[in-house]
N, C-alpha and C positions, 0 to 999 in steps of 0.2 A: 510652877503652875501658872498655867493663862487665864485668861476668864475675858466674855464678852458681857456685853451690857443688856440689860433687857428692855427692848424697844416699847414691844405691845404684847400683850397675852391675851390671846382668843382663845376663848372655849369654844369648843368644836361637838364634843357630846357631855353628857352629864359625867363621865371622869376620862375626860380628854382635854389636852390645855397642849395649843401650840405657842412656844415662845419663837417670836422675831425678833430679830438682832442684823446688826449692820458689823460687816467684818475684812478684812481683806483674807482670813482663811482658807487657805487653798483645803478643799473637796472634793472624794470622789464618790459620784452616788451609790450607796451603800455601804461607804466609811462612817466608823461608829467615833463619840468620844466615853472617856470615863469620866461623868460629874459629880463635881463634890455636893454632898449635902451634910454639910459643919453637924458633925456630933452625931452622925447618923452612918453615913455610910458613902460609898464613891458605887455609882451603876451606871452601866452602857446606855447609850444613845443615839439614836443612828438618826440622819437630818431627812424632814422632809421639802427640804428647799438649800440647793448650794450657791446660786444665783443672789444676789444682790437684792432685795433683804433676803438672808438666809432666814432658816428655821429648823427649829426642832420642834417635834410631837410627841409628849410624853403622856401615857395612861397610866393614872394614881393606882398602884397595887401592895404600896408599904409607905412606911414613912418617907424614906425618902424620896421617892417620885411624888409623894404629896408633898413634900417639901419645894423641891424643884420646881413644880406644877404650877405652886402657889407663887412663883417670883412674877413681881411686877416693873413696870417701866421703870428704868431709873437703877434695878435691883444688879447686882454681878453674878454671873455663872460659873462659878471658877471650874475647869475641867484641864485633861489632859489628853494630847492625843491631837488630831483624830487617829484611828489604828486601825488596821487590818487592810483588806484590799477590799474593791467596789465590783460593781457589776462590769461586765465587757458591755460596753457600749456599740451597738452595729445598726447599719442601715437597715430600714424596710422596714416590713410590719412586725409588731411586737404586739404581745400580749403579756397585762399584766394582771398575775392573782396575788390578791392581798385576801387577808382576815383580819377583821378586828381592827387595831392600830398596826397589823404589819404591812398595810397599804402605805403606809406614810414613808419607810424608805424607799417605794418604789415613786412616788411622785417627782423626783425630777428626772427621771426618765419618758415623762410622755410626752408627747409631739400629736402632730395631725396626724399621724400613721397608727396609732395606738389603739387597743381595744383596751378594758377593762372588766375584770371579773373580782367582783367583790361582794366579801361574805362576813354576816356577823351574826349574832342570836338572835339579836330582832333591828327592828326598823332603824330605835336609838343608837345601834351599833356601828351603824356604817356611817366611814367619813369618807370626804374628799367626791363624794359623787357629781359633784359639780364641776371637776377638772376637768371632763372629757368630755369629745366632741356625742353631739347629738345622734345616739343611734349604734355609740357605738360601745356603751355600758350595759353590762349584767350584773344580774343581784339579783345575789340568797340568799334568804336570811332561816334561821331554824324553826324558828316560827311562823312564817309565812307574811309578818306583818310589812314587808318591803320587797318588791321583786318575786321568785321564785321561792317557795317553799323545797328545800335541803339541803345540801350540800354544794359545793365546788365543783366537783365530780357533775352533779347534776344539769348545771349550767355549759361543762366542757363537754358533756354529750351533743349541746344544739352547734357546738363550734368544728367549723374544721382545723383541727387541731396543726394538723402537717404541715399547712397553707400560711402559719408564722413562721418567721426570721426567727426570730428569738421569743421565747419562753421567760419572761420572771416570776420568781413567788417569794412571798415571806407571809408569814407568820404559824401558830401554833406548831410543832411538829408532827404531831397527829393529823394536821390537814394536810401538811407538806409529804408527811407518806403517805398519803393517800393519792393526792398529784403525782408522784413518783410513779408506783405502783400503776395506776391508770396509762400513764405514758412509755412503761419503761420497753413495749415493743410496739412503739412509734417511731418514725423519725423525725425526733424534733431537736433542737438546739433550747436547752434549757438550763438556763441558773436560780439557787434554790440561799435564801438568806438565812442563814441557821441564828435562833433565838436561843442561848443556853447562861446558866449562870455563869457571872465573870467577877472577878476582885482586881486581876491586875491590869488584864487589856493587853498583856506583850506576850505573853507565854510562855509562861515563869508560876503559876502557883495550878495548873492543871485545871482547875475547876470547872472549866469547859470544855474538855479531852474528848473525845469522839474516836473509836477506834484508833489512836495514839496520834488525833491530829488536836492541835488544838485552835478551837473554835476564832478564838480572839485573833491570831498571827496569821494562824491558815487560813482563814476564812476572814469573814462570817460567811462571804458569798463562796458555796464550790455548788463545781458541773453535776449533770444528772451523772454522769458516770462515774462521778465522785463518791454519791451518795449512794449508789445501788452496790460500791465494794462495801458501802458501811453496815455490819449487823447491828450494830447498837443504835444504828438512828429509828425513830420510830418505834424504839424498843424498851431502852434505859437511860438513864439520864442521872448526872449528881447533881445529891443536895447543894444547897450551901456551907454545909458543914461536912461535905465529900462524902455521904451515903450517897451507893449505889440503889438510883430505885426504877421500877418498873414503870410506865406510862400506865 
């Protein structure tokens, strides 16, 4: 097992906490690790900085991302990994949609070419809006108290869609079919980061199985036309304890 050191921990929203770290780790954007939190559990993490300081972005949802969350300078991260494959990286203009904390794998992705569309429940939701250049961010929030009042969807109606290189998204699944769905008779170049429970990270205990791909190995990052042979995305999804359940 490896582990990096914890430089500085910034809160970023009221249960967001990015740790920096200094590493010679090699990274590909949208490569995840599995981190330990002693006596609790090992969960995915995908970095939103691969560059020199690196980082991770973690949103507290159980003990162990409170766990995690809460390390400070000085503290070790012991983890394993990094796993899976990253986004294709291409020239031109890119557009990225995040939710929530799923904007934070797409941040070392932007450049001066970049647009951003970001979505959260309210105002406190959204991070990272300060990464991009001026003019060239949107935001939805559910409530209306940041940007546009709705959805994703709402914000890619003011866009021309066709007019990006590349498409990214990550976060919830329910927004990600929705992006899907909205795009799927367009021509666009689109990769979609799939968020699913994980224990092992190699793909070896199923737990993040997707029509008999597994999330962890195969992924996290597949094509729109990945995801539109898949019925179960969007649809059902297992527990942690392997029930099958319905979104």
């Amino acid at each position: 097992m490896k582990y990096f050191t914890v430089a500085e921990n910034k809160r970023e929203t009221h249960n967001v906490n990015t740790l920096v770290f200094h590493d010679d780790i090699s990274i590909v954007p949208g490569q995840f690790i599995m981190a330990w939190a002693p006596r609790i559990n090992d969960i995915p993490l995908s970095f939103s900085s691969v560059s020199d300081p690196k980082a991770i972005t973690i949103k507290v949802y159980g003990d162990a991302s409170a766990y995690l969350a809460g390390l400070g300078p000085g503290d070790r991260l012991f983890y394993e990994g990094p796993y899976g494959n990253g986004y294709d990286i291409v020239p031109g203009k890119k557009l990225l949609i995040g939710a929530g904390s799923g904007i934070a794998s797409l941040m070392p992705l932007i450049d001066g070419n970049t647009t951003g569309l970001i979505s959260g429940k309210t105002a406190e939701d959204i991070l990272f809006s300060d990464r991009f250049t001026e003019g060239k961010l949107h935001i939805v929030t559910d409530d209306g108290t940041a940007g546009k009042k709705g959805f994703v969807t709402t914000a890619m109606d003011e866009l021309d869609i066709e007019d990006f290189d590349m498409i990214y998204v990550c976060g919830p699944e329910i927004m990600m079919k929705s992006v899907v769905d909205y795009l799927k008779d367009k021509n666009v170049n689109c990769q979609f980061s799939l968020e699913r429970s994980m224990k092992c990270g190699v793909g070896l205990c199923d737990s993040c199985s997707i029509n008999g791909y597994q999330v962890c190995s195969d992924g996290p990052v597949f094509s729109i036309a990945e995801l539109k042979s898949m019925d179960e995305f969007g649809r059902t999804r297992l527990t942690y304890s392997g029930k099958r359940v319905f979104f």
